[in-house]
C-alpha positions in Angstrom: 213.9 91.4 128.6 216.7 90.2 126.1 214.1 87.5 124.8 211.2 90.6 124.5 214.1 93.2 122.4 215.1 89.9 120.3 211.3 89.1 119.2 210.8 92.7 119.0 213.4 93.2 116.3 212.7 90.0 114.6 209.2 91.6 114.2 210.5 94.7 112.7 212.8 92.7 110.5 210.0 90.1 109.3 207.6 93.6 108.1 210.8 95.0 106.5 211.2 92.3 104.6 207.7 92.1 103.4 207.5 95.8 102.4 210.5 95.6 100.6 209.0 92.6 98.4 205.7 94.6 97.8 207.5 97.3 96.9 210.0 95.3 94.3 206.5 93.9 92.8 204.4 96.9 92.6 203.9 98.5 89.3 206.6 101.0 87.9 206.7 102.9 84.8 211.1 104.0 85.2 211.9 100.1 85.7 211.7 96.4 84.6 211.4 94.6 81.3 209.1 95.0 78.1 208.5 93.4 74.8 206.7 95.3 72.4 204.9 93.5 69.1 205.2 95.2 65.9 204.4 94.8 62.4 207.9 95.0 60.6 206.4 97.9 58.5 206.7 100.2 61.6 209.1 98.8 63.4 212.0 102.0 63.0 210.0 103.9 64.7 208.7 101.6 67.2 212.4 100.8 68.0 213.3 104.9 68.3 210.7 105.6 70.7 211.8 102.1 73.1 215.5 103.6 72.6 214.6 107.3 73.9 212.5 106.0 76.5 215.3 103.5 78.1 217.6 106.7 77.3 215.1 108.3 80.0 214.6 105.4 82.4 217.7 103.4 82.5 216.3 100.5 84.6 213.7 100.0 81.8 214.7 97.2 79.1 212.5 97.2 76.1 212.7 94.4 73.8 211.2 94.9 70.1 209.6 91.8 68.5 208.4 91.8 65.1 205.0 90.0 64.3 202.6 89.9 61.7 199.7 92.5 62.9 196.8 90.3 63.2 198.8 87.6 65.0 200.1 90.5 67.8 196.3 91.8 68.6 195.5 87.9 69.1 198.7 87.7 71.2 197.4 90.7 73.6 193.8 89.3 73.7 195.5 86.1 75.1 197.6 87.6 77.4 200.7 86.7 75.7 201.6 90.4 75.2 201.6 93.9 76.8 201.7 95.9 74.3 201.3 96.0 70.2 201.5 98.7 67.3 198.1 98.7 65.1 197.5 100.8 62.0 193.8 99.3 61.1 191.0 100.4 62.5 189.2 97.1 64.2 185.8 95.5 63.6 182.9 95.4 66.3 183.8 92.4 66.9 187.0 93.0 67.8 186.5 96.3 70.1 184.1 93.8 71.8 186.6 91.1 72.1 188.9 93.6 73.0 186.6 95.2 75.9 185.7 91.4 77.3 189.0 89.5 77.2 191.0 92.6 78.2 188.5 94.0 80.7 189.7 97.3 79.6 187.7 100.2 77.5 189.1 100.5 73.7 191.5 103.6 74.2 193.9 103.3 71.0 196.7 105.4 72.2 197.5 107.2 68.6 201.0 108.3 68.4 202.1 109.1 64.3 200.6 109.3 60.7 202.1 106.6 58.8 201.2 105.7 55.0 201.1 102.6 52.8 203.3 103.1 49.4 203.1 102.0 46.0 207.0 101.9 44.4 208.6 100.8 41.1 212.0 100.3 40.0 213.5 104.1 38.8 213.7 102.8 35.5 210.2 102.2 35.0 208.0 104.6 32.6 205.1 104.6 35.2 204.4 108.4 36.9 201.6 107.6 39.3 199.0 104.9 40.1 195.4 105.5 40.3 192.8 104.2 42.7 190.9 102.1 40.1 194.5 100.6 39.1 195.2 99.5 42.2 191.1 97.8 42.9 191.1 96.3 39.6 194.8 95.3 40.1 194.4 93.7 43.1 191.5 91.7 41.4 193.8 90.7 38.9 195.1 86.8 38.0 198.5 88.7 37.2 199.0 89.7 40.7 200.7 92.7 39.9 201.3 94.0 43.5 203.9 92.5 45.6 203.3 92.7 49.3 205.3 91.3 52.7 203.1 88.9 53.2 199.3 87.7 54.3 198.6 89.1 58.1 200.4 92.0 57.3 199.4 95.7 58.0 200.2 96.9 54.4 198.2 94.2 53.0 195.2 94.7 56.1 195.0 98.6 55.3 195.1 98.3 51.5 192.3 95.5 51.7 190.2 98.3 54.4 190.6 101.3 52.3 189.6 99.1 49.1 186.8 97.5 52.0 187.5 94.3 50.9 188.2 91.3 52.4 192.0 90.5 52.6 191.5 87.0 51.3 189.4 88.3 48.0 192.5 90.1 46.8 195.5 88.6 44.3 198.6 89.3 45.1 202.6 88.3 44.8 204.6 87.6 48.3 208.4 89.0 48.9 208.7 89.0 52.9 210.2 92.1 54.1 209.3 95.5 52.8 212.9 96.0 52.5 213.5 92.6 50.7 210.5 93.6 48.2 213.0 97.1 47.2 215.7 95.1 46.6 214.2 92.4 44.8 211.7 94.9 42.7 214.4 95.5 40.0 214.0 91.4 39.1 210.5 91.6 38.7 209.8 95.5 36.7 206.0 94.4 35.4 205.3 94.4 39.3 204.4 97.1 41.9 205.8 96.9 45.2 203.1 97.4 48.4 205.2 98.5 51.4 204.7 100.6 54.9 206.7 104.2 54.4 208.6 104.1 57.7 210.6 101.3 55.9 212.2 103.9 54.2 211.2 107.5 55.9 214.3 108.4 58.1 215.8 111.4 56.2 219.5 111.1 57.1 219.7 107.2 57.6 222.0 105.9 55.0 220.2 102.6 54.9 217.4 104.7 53.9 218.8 106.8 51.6 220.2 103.9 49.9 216.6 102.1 49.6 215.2 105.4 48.6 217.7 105.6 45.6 216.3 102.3 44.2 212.9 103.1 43.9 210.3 105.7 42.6 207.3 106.5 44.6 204.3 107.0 42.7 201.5 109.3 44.0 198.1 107.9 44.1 195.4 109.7 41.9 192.2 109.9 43.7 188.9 111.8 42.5 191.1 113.3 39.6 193.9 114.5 41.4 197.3 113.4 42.3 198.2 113.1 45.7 202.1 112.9 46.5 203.5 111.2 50.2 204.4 114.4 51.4 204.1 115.9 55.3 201.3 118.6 54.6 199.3 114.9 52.9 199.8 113.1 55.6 198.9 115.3 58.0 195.8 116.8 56.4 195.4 112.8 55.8 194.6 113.9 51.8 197.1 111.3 51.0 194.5 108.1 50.0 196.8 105.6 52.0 197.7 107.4 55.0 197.1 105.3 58.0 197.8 106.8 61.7 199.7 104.2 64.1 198.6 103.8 68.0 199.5 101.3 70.6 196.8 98.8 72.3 197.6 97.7 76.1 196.6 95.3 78.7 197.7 96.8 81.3 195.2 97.7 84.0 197.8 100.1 86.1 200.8 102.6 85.0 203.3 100.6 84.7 205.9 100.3 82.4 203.9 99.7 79.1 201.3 102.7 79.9 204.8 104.7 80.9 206.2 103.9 77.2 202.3 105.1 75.6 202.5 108.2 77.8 205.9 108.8 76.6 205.4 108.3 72.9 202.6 110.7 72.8 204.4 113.6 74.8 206.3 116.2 72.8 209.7 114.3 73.3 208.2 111.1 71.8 206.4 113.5 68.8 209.7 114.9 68.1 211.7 111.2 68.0 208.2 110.4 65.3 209.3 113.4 63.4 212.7 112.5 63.2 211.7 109.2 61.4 210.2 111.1 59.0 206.6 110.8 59.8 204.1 113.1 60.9 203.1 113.7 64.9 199.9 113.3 65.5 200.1 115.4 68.6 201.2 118.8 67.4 202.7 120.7 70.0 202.8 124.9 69.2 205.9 126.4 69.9 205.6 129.7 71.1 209.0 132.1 70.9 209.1 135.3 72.6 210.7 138.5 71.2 212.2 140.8 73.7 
């Protein structure tokens, strides 16, 4: 009888055990580790939304890795990443590749309206840049424009809009968008390329200080002037607004498809509005009068 109530509870104990391990490794959107990959251009806001979320879900730990944007969709085909910020839209090609190695269907999870910025030192004369400035610059043995780098999204967007080719276009190299601010005032024949959200936070002092230090010319397009403003961006008027959205591999809801669904609620809008970029899920808010 003893021997019987002894394997008996060794039974009990031996499926205890086992449920607790499947339920330590099932999938779970409030807990565990994640690295997101980010272009630097976008990585303020990137890093604002991981904050509020593991303000939310303190058993989450999000790590933010910078990467060149290219080499981060490549690293989430492979399986060498989650998760990874975009701002381009992809080729065929890539959808396909996308679909295939992912053996998921291309959702892009947008989450904010972002822009690509032309600056110049404050001291220079020049008011605004046109569109066929910036083709017939970027074709151009001067290499006029200064951009963070080849891979990059500023460069990847500009060389889309422009439907060119990255590699066709002539360019300078500072890496960093903040780096090519700082170093702009050395080099006032040139035009700096870089992402807005570099610079977007309102009451950021780092921010504000980069702000001081540079003019931001509007873009003239069809015979108008279009300024980097909210109502541009969000009517997407603005020539080199881009809209950011996250790309998974993630099959189930864990803790990447918790961060997406997070970033695209109202919370996550209003952190995106806080950096200074637009929401591209507006929520109405409705007040009642009594």
């Amino acid at each position: 009888m003893k021997n019987s109530l002894k394997i008996a509870l060794l039974s009990v104990m031996s499926i205890a055990a086992v449920s607790c391990k499947k339920e330590e490794k099932s999938p779970s959107y409030h807990k565990g580790d994640l690295t997101i990959l980010t272009d630097e251009s976008f990585k303020s806001v990137t890093e604002a939304l991981a904050d509020g979320y593991m303000i939310n879900y303190p058993e989450t730990h999000i790590k933010i890795e910078t990467k060149k944007e290219d080499l981060g969709f490549l690293d989430l085909l492979n399986d060498k990443a989650r998760i990874t910020v975009m701002s381009r839209d992809l080729t065929p090609e890539e959808k396909k590749a996308y679909e295939e190695q992912v053996d998921l269907k291309f959702l892009p999870a947008k989450f904010a309206a972002d822009a690509v910025v032309f600056v110049v030192p404050k001291a220079s004369p020049k008011q605004s840049i046109s569109m066929d400035e910036i083709k017939n610059g970027l074709e151009s043995d001067a290499k006029n424009f200064i951009f963070d780098g080849t891979n990059s999204s500023n460069l990847n967007f500009v060389a889309q809009k422009l439907k060119k080719q990255p590699k066709d276009l002539k360019f300078s190299i500072i890496p960093g968008n903040q780096n090519i601010i700082e170093e702009l005032s050395k080099h006032t024949d040139k035009i700096g390329v870089i992402g807005l959200n570099t610079f977007s936070r309102p009451y950021d002092k780092t921010s504000e200080k980069l702000r001081e230090m540079v003019k931001v010319l509007p873009v003239e397009s069809n015979g108008k002037l279009y300024t980097v403003d909210n109502v541009n961006l969000r009517e997407m008027t603005y020539p080199f607004t881009r809209v950011l959205y996250f790309l998974t591999n993630e099959g189930n809801f864990n803790i990447a498809n918790g961060f997406i669904r997070y970033s695209c609620t109202q919370l996550g809008q209003m952190i995106v509005q806080k950096e200074g970029l637009q929401p591209y899920n507006i929520y109405k808010r409705e007040v009642q009068m009594r």
